[in-house]
PASEBA-1860 file (N, C-alpha, C; in nm, 3 decimals):
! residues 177
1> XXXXXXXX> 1.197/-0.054/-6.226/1.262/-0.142/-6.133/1.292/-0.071/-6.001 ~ 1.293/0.048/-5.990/1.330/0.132/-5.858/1.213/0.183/-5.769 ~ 1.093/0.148/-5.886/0.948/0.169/-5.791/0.946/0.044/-5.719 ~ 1.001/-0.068/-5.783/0.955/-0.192/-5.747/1.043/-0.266/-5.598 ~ 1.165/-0.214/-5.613/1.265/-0.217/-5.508/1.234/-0.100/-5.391 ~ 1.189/0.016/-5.372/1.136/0.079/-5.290/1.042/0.056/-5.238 ~ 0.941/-0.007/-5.327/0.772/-0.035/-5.296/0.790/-0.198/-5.152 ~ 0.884/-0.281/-5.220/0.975/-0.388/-5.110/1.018/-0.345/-5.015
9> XXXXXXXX> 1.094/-0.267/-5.019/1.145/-0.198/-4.887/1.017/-0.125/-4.781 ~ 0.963/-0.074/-4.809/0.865/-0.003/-4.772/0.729/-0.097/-4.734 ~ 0.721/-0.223/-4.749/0.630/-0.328/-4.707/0.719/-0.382/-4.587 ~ 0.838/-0.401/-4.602/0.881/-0.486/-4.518/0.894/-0.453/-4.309 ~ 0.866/-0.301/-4.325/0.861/-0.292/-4.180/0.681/-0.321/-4.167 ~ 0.596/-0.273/-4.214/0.528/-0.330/-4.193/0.460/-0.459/-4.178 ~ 0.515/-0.599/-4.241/0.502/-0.722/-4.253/0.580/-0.739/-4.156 ~ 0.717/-0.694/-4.062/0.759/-0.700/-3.976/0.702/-0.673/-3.881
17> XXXXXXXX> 0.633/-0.582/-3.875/0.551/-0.527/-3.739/0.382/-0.606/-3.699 ~ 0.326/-0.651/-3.862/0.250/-0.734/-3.840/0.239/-0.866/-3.764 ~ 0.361/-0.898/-3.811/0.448/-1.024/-3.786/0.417/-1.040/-3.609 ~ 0.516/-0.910/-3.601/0.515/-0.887/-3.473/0.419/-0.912/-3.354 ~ 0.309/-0.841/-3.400/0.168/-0.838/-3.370/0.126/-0.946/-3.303 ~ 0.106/-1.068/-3.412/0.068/-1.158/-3.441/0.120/-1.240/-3.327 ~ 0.245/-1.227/-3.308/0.326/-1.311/-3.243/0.311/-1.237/-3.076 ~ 0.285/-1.124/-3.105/0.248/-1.097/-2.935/0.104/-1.191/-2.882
25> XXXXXXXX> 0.083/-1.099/-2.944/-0.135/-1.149/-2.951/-0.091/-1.305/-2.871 ~ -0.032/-1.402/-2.980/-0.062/-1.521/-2.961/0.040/-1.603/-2.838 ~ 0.125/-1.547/-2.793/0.198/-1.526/-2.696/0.145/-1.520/-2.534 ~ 0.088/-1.398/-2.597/0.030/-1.336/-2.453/-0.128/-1.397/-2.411 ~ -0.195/-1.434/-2.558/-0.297/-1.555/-2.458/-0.283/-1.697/-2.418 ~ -0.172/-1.703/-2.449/-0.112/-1.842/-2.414/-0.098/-1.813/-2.257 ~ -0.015/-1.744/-2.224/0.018/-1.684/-2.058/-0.102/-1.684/-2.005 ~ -0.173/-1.609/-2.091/-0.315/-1.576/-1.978/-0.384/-1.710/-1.963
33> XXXXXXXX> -0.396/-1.801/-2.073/-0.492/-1.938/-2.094/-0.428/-2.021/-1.960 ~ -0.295/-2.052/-1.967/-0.202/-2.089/-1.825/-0.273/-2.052/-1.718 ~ -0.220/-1.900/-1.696/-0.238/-1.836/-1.553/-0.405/-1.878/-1.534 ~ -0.478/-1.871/-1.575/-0.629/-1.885/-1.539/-0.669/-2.045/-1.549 ~ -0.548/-2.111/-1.574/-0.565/-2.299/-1.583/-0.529/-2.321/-1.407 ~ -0.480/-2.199/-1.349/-0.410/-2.231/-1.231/-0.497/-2.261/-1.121 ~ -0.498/-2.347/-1.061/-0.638/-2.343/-0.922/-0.634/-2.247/-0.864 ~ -0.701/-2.146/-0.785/-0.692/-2.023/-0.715/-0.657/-2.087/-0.601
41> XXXXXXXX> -0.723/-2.196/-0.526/-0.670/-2.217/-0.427/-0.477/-2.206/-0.388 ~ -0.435/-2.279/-0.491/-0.268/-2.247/-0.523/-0.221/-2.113/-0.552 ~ -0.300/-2.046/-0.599/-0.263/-1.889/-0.598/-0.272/-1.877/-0.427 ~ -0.383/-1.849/-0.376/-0.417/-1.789/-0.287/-0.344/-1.837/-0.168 ~ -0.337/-1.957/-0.157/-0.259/-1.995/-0.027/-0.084/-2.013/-0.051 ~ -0.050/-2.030/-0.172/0.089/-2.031/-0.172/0.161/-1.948/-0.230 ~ 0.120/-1.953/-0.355/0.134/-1.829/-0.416/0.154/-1.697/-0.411 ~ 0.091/-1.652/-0.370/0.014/-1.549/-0.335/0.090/-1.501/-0.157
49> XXXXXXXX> 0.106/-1.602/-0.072/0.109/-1.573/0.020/0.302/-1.576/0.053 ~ 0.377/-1.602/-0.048/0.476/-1.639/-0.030/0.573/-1.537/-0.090 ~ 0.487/-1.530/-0.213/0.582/-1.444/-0.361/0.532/-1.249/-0.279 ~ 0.400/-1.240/-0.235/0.385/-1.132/-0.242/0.321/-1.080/-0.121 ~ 0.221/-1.173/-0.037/0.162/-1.125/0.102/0.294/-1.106/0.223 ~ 0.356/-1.194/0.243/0.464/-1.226/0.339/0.555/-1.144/0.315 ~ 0.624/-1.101/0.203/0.762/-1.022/0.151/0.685/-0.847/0.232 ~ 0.560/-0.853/0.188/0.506/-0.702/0.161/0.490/-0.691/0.308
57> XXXXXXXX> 0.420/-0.765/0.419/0.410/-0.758/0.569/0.511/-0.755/0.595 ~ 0.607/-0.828/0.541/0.767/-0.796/0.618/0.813/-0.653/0.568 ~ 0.792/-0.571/0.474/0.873/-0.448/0.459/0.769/-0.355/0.532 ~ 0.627/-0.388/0.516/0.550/-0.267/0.611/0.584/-0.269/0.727 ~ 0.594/-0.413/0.820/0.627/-0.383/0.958/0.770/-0.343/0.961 ~ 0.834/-0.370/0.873/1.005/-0.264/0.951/0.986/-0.101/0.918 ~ 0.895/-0.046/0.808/0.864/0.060/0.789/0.861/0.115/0.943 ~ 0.696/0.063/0.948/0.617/0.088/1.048/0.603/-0.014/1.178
65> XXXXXXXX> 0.684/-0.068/1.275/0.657/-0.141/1.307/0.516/-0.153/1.407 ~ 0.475/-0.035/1.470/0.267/-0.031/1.501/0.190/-0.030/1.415 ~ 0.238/-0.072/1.278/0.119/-0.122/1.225/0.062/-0.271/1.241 ~ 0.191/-0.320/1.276/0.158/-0.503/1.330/0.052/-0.619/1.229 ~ 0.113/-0.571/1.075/0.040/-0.664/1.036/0.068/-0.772/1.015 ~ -0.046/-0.833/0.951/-0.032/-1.021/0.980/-0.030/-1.071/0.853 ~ -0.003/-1.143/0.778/0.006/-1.214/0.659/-0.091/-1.392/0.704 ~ -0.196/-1.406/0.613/-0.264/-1.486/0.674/-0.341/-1.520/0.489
73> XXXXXXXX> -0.241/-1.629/0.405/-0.242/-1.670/0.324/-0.254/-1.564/0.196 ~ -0.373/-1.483/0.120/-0.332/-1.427/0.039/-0.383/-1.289/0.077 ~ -0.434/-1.268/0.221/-0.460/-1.150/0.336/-0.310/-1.121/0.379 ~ -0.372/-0.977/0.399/-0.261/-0.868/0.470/-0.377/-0.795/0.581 ~ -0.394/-0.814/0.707/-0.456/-0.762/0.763/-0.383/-0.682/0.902 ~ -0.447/-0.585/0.947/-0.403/-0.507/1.096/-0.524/-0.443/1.151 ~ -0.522/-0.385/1.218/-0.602/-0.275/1.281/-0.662/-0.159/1.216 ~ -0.592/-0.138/1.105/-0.638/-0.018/1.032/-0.625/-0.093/0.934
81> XXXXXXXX> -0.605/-0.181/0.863/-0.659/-0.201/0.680/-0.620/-0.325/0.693 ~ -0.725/-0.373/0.583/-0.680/-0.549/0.489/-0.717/-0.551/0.368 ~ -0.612/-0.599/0.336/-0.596/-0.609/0.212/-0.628/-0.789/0.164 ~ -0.690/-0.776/0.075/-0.671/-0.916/-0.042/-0.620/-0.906/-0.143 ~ -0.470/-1.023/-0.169/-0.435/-1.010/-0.298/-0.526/-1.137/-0.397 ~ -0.539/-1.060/-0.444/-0.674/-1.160/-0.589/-0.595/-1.162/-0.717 ~ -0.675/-1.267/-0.765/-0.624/-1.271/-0.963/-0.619/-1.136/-0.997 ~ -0.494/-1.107/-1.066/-0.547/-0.952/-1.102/-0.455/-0.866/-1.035
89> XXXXXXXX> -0.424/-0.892/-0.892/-0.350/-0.782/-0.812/-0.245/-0.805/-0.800 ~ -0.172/-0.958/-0.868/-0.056/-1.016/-0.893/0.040/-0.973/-0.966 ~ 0.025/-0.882/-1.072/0.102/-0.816/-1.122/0.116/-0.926/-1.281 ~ 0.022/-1.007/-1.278/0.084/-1.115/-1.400/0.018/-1.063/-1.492 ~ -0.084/-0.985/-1.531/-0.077/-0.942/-1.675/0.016/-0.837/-1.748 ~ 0.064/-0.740/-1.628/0.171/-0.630/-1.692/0.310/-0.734/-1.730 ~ 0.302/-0.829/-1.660/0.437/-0.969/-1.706/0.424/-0.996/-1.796 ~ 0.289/-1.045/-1.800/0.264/-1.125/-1.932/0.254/-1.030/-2.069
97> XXXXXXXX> 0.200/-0.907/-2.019/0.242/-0.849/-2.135/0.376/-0.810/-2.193 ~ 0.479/-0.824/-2.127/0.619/-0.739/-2.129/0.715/-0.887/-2.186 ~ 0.635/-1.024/-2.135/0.724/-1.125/-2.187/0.626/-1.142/-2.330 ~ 0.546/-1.109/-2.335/0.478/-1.166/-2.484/0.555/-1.103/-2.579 ~ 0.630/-0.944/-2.537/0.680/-0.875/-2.650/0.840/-0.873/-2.643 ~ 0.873/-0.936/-2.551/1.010/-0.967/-2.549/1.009/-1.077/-2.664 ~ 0.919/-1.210/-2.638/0.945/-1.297/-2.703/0.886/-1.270/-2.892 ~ 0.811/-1.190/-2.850/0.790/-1.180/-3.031/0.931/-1.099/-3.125
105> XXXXXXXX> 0.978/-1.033/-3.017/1.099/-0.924/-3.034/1.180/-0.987/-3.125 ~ 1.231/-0.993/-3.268/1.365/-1.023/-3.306/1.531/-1.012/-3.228 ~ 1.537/-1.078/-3.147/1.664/-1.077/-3.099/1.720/-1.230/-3.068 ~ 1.852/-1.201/-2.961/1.892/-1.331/-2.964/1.856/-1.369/-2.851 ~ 1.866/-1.499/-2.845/1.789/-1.555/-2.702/1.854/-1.548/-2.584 ~ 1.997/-1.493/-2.586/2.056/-1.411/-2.458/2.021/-1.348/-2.414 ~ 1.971/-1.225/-2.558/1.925/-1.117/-2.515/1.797/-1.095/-2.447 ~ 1.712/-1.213/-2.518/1.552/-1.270/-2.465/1.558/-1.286/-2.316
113> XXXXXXXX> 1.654/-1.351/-2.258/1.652/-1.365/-2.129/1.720/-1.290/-2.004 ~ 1.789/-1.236/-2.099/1.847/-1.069/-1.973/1.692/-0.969/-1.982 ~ 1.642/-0.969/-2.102/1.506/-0.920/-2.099/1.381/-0.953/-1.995 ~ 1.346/-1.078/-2.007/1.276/-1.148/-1.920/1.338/-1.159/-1.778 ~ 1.442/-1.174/-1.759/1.488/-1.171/-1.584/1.472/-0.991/-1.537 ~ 1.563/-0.886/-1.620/1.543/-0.791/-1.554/1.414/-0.708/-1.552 ~ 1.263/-0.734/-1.659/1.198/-0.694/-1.671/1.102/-0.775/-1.572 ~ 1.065/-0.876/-1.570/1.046/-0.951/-1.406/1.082/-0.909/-1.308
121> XXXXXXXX> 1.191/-0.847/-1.282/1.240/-0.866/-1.157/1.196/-0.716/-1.146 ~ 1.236/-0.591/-1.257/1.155/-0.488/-1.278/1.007/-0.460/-1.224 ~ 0.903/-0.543/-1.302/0.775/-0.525/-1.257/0.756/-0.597/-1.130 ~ 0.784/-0.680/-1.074/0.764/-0.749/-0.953/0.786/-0.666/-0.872 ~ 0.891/-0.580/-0.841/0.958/-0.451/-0.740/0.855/-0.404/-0.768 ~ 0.808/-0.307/-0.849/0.710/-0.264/-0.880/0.600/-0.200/-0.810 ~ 0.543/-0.374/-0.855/0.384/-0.434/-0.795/0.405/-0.414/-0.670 ~ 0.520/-0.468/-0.602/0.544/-0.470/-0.448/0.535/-0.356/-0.371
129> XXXXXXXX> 0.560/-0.257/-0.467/0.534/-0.100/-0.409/0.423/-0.089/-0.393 ~ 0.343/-0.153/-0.514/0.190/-0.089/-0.501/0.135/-0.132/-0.413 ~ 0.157/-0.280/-0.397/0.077/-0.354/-0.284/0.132/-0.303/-0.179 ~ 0.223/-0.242/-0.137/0.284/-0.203/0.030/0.246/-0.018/0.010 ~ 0.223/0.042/-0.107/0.155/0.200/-0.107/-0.050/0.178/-0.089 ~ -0.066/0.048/-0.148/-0.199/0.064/-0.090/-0.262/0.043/0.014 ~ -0.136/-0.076/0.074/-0.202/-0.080/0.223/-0.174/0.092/0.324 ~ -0.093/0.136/0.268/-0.062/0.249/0.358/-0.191/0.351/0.366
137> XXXXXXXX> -0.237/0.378/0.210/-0.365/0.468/0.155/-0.477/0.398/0.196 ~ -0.481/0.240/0.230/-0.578/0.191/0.305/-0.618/0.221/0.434 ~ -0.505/0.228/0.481/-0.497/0.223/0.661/-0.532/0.381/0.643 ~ -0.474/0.507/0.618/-0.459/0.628/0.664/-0.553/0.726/0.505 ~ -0.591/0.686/0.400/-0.629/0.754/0.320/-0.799/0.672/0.211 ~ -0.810/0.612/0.319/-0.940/0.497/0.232/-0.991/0.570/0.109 ~ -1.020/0.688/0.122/-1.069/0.764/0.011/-1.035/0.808/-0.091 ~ -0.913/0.739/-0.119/-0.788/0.752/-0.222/-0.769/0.630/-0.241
145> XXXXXXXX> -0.792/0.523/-0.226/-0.786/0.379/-0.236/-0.818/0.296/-0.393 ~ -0.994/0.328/-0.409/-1.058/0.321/-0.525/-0.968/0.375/-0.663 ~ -0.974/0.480/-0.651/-0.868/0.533/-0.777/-0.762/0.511/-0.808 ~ -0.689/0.530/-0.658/-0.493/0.476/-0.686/-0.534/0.333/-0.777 ~ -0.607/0.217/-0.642/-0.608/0.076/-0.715/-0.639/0.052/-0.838 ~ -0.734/0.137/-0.875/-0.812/0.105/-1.009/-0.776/0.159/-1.135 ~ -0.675/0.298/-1.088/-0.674/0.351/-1.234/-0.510/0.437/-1.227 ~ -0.497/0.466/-1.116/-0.315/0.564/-1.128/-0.225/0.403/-1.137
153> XXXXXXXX> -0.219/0.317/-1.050/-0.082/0.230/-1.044/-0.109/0.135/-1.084 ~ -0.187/0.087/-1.224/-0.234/-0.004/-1.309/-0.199/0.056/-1.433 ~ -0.219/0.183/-1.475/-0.188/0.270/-1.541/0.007/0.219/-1.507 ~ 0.008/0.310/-1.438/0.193/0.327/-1.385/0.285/0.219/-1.389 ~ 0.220/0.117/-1.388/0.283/-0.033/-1.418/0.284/-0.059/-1.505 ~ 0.173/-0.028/-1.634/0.181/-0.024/-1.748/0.276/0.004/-1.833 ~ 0.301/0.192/-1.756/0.370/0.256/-1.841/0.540/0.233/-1.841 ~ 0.570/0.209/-1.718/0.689/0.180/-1.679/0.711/-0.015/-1.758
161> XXXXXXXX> 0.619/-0.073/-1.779/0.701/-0.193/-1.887/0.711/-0.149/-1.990 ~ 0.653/-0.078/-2.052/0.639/-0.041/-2.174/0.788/0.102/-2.215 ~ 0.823/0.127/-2.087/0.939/0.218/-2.096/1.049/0.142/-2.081 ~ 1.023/0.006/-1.995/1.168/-0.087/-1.986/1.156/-0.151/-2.134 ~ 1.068/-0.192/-2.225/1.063/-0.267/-2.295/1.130/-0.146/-2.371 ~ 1.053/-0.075/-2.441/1.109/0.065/-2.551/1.293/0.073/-2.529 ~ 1.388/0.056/-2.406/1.446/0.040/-2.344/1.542/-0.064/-2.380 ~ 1.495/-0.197/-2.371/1.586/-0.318/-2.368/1.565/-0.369/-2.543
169> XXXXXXXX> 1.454/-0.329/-2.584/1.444/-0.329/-2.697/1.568/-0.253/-2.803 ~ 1.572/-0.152/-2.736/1.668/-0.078/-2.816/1.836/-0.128/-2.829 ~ 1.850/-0.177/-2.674/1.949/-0.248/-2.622/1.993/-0.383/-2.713 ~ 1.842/-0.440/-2.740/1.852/-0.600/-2.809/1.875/-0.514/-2.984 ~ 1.844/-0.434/-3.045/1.888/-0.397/-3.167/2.048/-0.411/-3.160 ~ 2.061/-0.292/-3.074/2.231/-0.226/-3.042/2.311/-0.381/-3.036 ~ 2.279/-0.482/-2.982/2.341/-0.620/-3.005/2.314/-0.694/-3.113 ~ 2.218/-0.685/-3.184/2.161/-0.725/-3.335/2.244/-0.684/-3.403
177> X> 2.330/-0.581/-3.409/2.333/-0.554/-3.540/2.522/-0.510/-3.576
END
């Protein structure tokens, strides 16, 4: 009877974590099935130009104000660099991944949503860096452009939800229990 009560115990984080799994997975292509139901045109001209082109021209030009750039729907353009924000450069899959595992998360739905606001509001700051550090490596470092975009701050956005989540996760136990 004590193999049999241990052998229970010892399934159950795993059927928990499967669980888990399961519930991300199906979570997080739900988000994505959405986000890609979306017309691009509505990304690109409003979207796009409101949540993240416009905010980001407004902090480069007080940076810098001779850089004089222009925000011109989901373009960031000047004299020395332009940028396009595209599907992808939005920052919505590191979201979507960070709310898929909030919501598979066992906690309470208070806790679900101090999760989801500060981890949003988390990666969005973020992204906003990246998009206002690449126009800079655009304008003055083009040859550093390819890599930052493609593989350091895709990476770095990654790692940083996955450190807020490890994080608020621990937070949503510490109130669990």
């Amino acid at each position: 009877m004590t193999t049999t009560h241990i052998e229970r115990n010892e399934a159950l984080p795993w059927r928990q974590a499967a669980w888990f799994a399961v519930k991300f997975c199906a979570f997080f292509l739900a988000m994505e099935y959405a986000y890609f139901a979306i017309p691009d045109d509505f990304l690109r001209d409003t979207l796009y130009f409101h949540v993240l082109v416009a905010p980001c021209v407004a902090v480069i030009n007080f940076l810098n104000p001779a850089e004089q750039v222009l925000a011109n729907h989901s373009l960031m353009t000047s004299a020395k660099a332009s940028l396009e924000i595209v599907r992808g450069c939005d920052g919505a899959g590191t979201i979507f991944l960070l709310m898929a595992a909030v919501l598979a998360f066992s906690s309470p739905f208070k806790t679900k949503i101090l999760g989801f606001l500060v981890g949003i509001f988390l990666l969005m700051a973020v992204n906003h860096l990246r998009i206002i550090g690449l126009y800079f490596i655009a304008a003055y470092q083009n040859s550093w452009f390819a890599p930052i975009h493609s593989y350091v701050a895709p990476t770095l956005i990654i790692m940083i939800g996955c450190v807020f989540f490890a994080v608020w996760s621990q937070y949503a136990l510490s109130r669990h229990t």
